[in-house]
N, C-alpha and C positions, 0 to 999 in steps of 0.2 A: 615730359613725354612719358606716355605709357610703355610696359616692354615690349608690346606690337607694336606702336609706334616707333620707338628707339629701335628694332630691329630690323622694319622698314626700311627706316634712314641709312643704315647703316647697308645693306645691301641696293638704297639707291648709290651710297658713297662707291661702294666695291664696282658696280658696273660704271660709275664715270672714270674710276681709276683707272679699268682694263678698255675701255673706247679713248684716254686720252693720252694721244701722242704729241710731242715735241712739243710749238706752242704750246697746245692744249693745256697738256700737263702746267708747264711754267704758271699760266693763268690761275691753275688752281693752286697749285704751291701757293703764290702769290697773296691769294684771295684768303686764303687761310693762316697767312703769315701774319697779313695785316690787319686779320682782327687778334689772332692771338698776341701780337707786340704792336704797340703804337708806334713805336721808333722803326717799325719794318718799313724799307724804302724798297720797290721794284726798281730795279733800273731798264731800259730799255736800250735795244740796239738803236745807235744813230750814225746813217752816214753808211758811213766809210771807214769809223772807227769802231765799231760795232757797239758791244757793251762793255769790251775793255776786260774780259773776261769776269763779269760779276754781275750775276744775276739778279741779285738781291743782298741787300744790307741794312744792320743794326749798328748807327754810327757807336753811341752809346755804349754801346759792349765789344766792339771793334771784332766783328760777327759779319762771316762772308758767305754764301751760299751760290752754288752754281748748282745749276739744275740739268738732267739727262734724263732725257723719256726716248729713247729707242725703240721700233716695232718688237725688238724680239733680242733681249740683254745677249742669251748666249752664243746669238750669233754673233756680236760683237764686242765681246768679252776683252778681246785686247786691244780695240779702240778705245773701251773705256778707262781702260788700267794706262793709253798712254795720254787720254788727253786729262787724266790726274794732275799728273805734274807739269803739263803744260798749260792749266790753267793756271793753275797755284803759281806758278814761274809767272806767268803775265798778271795778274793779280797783285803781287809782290813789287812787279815793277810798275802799274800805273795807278795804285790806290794807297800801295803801303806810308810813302812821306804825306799823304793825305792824313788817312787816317791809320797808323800802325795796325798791321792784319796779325791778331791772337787767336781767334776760332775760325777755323773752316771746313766748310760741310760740302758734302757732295751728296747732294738730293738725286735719286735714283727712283725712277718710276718702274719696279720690279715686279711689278701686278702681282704681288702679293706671293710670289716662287722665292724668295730671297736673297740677297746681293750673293756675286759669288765670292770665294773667300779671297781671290787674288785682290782686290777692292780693297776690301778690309785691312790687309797685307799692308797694299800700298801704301794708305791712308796711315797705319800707324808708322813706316816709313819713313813719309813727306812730313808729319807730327816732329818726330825727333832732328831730322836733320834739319827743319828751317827753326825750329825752338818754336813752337806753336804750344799754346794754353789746350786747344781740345782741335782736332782734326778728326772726322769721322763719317760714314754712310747714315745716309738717311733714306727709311725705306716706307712704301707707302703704309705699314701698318704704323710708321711715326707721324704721318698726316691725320692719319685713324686716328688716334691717339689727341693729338693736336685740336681736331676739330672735336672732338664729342666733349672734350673740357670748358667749350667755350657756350656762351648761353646759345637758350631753346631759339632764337631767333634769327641770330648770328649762322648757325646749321643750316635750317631751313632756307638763309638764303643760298648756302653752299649746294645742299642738295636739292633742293626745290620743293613744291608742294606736297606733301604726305595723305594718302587716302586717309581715311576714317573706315577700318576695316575690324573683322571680327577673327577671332583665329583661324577659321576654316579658310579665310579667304588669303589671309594673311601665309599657309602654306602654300597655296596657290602663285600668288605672289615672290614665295622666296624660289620653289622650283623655278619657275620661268625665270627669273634673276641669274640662276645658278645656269641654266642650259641658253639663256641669252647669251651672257656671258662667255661662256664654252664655245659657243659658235660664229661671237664677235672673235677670236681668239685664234680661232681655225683659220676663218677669211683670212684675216691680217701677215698669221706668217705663211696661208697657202699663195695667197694676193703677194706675198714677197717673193716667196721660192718661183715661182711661175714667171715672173717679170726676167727673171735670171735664165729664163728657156726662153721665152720666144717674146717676139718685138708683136708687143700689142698698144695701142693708145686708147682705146675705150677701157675703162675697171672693168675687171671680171669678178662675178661673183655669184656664188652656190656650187650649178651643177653644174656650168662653164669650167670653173675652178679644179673641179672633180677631174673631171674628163679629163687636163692637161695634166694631171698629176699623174692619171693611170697610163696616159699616154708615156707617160716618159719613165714608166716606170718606179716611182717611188710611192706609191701605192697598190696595196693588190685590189683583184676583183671584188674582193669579199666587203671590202672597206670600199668599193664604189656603191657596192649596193649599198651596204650599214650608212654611207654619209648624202646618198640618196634619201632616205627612210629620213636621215635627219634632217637635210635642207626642206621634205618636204614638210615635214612637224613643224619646223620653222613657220614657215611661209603660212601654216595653215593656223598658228599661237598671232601670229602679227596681224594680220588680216582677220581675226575674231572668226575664222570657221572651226576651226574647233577649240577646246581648252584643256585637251589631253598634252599632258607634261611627259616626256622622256622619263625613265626610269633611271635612276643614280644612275646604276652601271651599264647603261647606254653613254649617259652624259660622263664617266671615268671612259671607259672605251674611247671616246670624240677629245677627249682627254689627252691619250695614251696616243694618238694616230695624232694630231697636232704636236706634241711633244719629240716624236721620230722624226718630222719633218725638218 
């Protein structure tokens, strides 16, 4: 791959990261575990007994992986620091006389904001008191990472087809990635905070969204109009009516007001 090409790929990777929740996520861990190692086995929930708390494993290197893609980490920051040790705890008791458990990771889909440090905390923790070889976070720029070392083929199937573009188009390309992104981002934790005020059964989304936020006050006017201005840019980038891209600090601003939420 070329650098426009390679940098394409790579902000296709970034928006499948920040659109993939729960399965999702896992699928793509998955998919890139086992081109990077042979010996990567998924496992799957069956039943009634689920997956036995283990996501994925490398018999060969007694190597355990459990995967977490939550909508939105730091809202549930201490779900994730308790179901640490209650994975590793079930883990230990229905895999360990199988295969004795020395590495264990906790895959985190952090859309690229970074685990927080209580995680980390834990993990070296759970490391010393069960006598583990390496216990640690795994965050999506370690998938990053994972995939771009693997061949030009192998990628391409991760991320999918790659245009044939020229730099000019190729900026074109990364804004709209960058303010898709941003707005995939907003929906998800305004579409959570919203579900928590009022009993709705159809998805909301854009200026539906809006509205129920300023309704209840966690938004002001100013940011009705400004996330107005955005849902419509939106709408008018998808729909091919225009191909006017948001300005950085529009897209930090859509930033900054998802991040309050």
């Amino acid at each position: 791959m070329n650098d426009v090409t390679l940098a394409i790929a790579r902000n296709m990777f970034h928006l499948q990261i920040h659109e993939a929740d729960g399965q999702r996520f896992e699928d793509l861990f998955s998919k890139i575990m086992g081109y990077k190692h042979r010996g990567f086995q998924a496992v799957r929930p069956y039943g009634n007994i689920g997956d036995r708390k283990n996501d994925g494993w490398i018999e060969s290197e007694n190597t355990y992986f459990q995967v977490y893609a939550p909508c939105d980490i730091t809202k549930s920051i201490n779900d994730a620091v308790t179901k640490l040790k209650k994975d590793l705890e079930g883990l230990l008791t229905h895999w360990d006389a199988l295969c004795p458990v020395k590495k264990f990771y906790f895959v985190l889909n952090d859309k690229y904001k970074g685990a927080p440090p209580q995680l980390h905390q834990k993990m070296t923790e759970l490391k010393l008191e069960f006598g583990l070889d390496d216990a640690s976070v795994l965050v999506a720029k370690d998938l990053e990472f994972d995939l771009f070392d693997l061949r030009n083929d192998m990628i391409l199937s991760v991320v999918g087809h790659l245009p044939h573009i020229n730099n000019e188009e190729y900026m074109f390309v990364s804004g709209f990635t960058c303010f898709i992104t941003a707005w995939i981002d907003f929906e998800k934790v305004a579409r959570n905070k919203v579900v928590q005020l009022v009993s709705q059964r159809a998805p909301l989304g854009g200026k539906s969204l809006i509205r129920i936020l300023h309704q209840h006050s966690l938004i002001t006017e100013d940011d009705v109009t400004f996330l107005g201005k955005m849902a419509d840019q939106r709408n008018h980038l998808v729909h091919g009516v225009s191909l006017t891209i948001p300005r950085k600090s529009e897209i930090d601003s859509m930033i900054v007001i998802t991040e309050k939420l």
